[in-house]
C-alpha positions, 0 to 999 in steps of 0.5 A: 450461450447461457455461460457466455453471458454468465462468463460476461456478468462475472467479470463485469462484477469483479471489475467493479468490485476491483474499481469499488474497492480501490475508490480512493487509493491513489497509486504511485510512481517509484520516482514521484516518492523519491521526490517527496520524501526528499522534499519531506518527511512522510509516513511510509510504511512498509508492509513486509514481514519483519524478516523481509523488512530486514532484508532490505527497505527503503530508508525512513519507513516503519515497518507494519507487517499486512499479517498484524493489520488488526493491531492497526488501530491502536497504533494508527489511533494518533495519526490523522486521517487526512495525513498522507499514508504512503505504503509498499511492499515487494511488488505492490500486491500487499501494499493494494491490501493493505490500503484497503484496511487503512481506508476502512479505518477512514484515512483518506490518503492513502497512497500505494507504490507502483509496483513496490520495491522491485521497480524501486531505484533510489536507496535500500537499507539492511537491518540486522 
């Protein structure tokens, strides 16, 4: 009885840990960022590693590996806070942490792609 009732309290604390940490990160779809960035010009960022960013990405974004997020702050020291910040990686699990640290370093819009390049439809480029 006593582990069910441990069991219960340790999944209700990760599920409001979960919610808490994401307080703030808006999410999505692969199709509403195809209609945004061909209305206009957004900050996306791509959190992949630079071998996977040459590998395929979607046009327009920079590449900003989750490994060097320590490096963030001097390059995101310019940017706006309450600029838009649209992320994403190869299945939307790095881009979540990696919108973590941008609301950390106190932007406010922070977006990540829903289910990131996998359920991405619209353009890939190759670099060499």
């Amino acid at each position: 009885m006593n582990s069910i009732f441990i069991g219960i309290i340790v999944l209700l604390g990760g599920i409001l840990y979960f919610f808490l940490m994401n307080r703030g990160i808006q999410t999505i779809s692969p199709s509403e960022l195809m209609k945004i960035i061909e209305n206009k010009k957004v900050r996306l960022i791509d959190v992949w590693e630079k071998h996977e960013f040459r590998s395929g990405h979607i046009p327009g974004a920079i590449n900003f590996p989750l490994s060097q997020m320590e490096s963030l702050k001097k390059k995101s020291s310019a940017w706006k806070p309450n600029e838009h910040i649209y992320l994403y990686c190869r299945s939307g699990s790095r881009s979540a942490i990696a919108a973590r640290q941008f609301r950390k370093l106190g932007f406010q819009q922070v977006i990540h792609l829903q289910g990131g390049l996998i359920r991405w439809k619209g353009p890939i480029r190759k670099s060499k």
